[in-house]
C-alpha positions in Angstrom: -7.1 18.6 20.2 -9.0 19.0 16.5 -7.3 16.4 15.4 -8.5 13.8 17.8 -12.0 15.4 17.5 -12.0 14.7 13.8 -10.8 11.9 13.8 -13.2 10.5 15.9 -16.0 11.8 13.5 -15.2 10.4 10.5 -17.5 7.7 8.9 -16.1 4.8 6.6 -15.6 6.5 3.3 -15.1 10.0 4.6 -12.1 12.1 4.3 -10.4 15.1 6.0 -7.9 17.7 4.0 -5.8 20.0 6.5 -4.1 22.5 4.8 -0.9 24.3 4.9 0.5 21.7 7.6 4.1 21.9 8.3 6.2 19.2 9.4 6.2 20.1 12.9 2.2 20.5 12.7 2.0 16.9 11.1 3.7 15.1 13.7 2.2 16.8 16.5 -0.8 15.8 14.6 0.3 12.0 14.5 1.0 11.7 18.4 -2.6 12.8 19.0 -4.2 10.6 16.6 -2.1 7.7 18.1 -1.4 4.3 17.0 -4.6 2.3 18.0 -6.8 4.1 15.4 -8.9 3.1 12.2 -8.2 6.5 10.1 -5.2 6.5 7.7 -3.0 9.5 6.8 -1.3 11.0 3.9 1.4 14.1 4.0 3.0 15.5 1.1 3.7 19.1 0.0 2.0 20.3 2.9 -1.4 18.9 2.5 -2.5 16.6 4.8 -5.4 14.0 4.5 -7.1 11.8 7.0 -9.3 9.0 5.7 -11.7 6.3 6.7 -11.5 3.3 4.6 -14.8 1.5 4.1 -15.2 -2.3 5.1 -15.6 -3.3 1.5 -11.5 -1.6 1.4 -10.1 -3.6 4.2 -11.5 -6.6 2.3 -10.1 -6.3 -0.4 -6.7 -4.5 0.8 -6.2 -8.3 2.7 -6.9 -10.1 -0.3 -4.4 -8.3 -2.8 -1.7 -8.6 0.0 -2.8 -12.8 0.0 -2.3 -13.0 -3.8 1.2 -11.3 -3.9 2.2 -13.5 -1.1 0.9 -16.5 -2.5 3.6 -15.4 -6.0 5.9 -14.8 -3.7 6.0 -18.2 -1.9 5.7 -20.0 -5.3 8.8 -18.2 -6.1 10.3 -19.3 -3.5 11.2 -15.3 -2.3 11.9 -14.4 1.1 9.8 -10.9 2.3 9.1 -9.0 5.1 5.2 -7.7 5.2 5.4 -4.6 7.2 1.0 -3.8 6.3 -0.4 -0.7 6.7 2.8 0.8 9.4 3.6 4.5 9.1 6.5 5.6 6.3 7.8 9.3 6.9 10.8 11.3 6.4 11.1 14.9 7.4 14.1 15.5 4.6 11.1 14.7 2.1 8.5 16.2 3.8 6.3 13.1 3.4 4.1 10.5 5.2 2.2 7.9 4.2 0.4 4.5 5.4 -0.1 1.8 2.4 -2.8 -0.6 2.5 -0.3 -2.7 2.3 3.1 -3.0 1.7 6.4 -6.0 1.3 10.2 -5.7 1.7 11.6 -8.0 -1.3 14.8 -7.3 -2.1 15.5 -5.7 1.1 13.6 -7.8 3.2 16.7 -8.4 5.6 16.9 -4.4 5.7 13.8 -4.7 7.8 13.5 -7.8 10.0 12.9 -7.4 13.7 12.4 -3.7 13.2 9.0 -2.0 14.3 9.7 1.5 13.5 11.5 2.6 10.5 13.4 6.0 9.5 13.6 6.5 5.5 15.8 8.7 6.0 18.6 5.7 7.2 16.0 2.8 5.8 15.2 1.6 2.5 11.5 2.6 1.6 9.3 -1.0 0.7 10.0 -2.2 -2.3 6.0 -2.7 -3.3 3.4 -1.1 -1.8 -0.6 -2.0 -2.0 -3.3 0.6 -2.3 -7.1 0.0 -2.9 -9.0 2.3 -4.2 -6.8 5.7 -3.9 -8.3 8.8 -5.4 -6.1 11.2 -4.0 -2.7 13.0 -5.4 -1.4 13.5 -2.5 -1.3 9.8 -1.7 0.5 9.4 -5.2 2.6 12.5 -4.6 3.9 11.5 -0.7 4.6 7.6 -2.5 6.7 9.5 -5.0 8.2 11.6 -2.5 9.5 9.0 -0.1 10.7 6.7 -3.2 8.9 3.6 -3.2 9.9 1.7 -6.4 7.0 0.2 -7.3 2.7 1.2 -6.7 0.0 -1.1 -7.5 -3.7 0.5 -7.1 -6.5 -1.6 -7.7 -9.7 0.3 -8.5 -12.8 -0.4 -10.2 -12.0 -3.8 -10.4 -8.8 -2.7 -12.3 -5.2 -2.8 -11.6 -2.4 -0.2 -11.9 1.0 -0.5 -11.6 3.3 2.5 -11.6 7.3 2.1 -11.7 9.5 4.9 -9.9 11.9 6.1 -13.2 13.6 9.1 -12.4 12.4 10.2 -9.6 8.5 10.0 -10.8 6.1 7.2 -11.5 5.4 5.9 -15.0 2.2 3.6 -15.0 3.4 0.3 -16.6 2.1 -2.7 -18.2 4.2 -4.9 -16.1 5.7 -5.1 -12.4 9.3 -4.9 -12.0 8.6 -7.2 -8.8 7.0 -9.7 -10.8 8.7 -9.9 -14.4 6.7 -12.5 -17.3 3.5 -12.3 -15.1 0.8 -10.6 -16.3 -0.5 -9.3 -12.8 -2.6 -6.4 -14.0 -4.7 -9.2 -15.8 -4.5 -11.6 -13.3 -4.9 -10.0 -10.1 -8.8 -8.6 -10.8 -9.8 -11.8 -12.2 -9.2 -13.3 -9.0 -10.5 -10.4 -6.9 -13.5 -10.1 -8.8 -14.2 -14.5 -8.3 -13.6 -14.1 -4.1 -17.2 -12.0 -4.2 -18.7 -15.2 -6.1 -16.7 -17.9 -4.1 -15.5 -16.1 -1.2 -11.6 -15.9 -0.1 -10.4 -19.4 0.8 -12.3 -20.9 -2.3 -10.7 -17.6 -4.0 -7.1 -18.6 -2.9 -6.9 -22.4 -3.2 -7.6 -21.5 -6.6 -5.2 -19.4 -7.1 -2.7 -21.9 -6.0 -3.6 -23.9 -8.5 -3.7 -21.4 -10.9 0.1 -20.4 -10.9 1.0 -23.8 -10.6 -0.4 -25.0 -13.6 0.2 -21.9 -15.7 3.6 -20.6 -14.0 5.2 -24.1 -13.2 7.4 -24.6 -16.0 8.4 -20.9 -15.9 
C-alpha cells in the first residue's frame, strides 16, 4: 500500500501532503498506517499530511504536557490526559493527533474510554502542539471544535480560543484564567535545556507555589 511505503520513508522532520483525499481514502489510509507507528496525521478539507516529528519535538511535546499538569494539580483539577490518540469525525470531515491533549471540564466524559467518536464525544478541552507549521493542522483543530490551542514555537507560546466557530489567538487561556501562561510556560522550557527536566520541574513547583499560593 503507498501509504505504508511512505510512511516507512519518512525521516524525523519530514512531511508527506496527499491530496484530494476523501473520507473513505483517509480511513483506508489510517488502517494501513496502523496504530504502532511514529508518523502523525492531519485531515481537513481534503488535504492530508503525514509527519515525522523530530526528537528534539517529543522532548519538548512531554515537557509542556508536565507543566500544564503540574497547574492542574496545584489547582486541585481533576483531568483525563488522553496524549497524542486519534480525534476524527466523518460529519466534519476532519482528523487530527495532538501532541498532546487534556479533558478538563469533561474529564468524566472520557474515563475508561480508548476510542472516542466526536461525533457523540466532547472534543478535549486543551490540546498541545509543538512546533506546528501547517494550516491544515490549525484548520482540522477548528474543524473538530477544540476550545482551546496552545502552540509553542520558537521558544514562544500561542494560545488560540475557539469564538464562533474560529480561533482567535489570545493573550490568555480560558483553561487557565489570572495566569500568565504565554510568559511563563517558555521560561520554563527554555531553563529544562540549561538544567534538564526534573531540575526544570521541581522548580516549577516551587514557582506556582510561591507566586500562585495566595491566588
Amino acid at each position: 500500500m503507498p501509504a505504508t511505503a511512505i510512511s516507512l520513508r519518512l525521516e524525523p522532520g519530514q512531511k508527506v501532503t496527499l491530496e484530494p483525499v476523501t473520507w473513505e481514502e483517509f480511513e483506508h489510509i489510517l488502517a494501513e498506517l496502523g496504530e504502532s507507528r511514529s508518523s502523525r496525521i492531519a485531515y481537513a478539507n481534503q488535504i492530508l499530511e503525514i509527519m515525522a516529528p523530530l526528537p528534539e519535538h517529543e522532548r519538548s511535546k512531554v515537557l509542556l504536557a508536565d507543566l500544564v499538569k503540574a497547574l492542574l494539580k496545584f489547582q486541585k483539577r481533576s483531568w483525563e490526559p488522553l496524549g497524542s490518540t486519534t480525534f476524527k469525525s466523518q460529519s466534519m470531515t476532519a482528523g487530527i493527533e495532538p501532541d498532546e491533549c487534556f479533558y478538563i471540564e469533561n474529564y468524566k466524559a472520557v474515563i475508561g474510554k480508548n476510542r472516542l467518536d466526536l461525533t457523540v464525544d466532547p472534543p478535549p478541552d486543551l490540546a498541545l502542539e509543538t512546533d506546528l507549521t501547517s494550516k491544515t493542522e490549525l484548520d482540522a483543530y477548528e474543524a473538530l471544535k477544540v476550545p482551546e490551542l496552545w502552540i509553542y514555537k520558537n521558544s514562544n507560546l500561542k494560545i488560540y480560543l475557539l469564538q464562533q466557530g474560529k480561533y482567535v489567538e489570545s493573550q490568555t487561556s480560558q483553561t487557565f484564567p489570572g495566569i500568565e501562561v504565554i510568559e511563563i510556560i517558555p521560561l520554563f522550557i527554555q531553563r529544562a535545556k540549561e538544567v534538564g527536566v526534573s531540575q526544570t520541574l521541581a522548580d516549577f513547583d516551587i514557582f506556582i507555589v510561591q507566586t500562585l499560593g495566595d491566588r
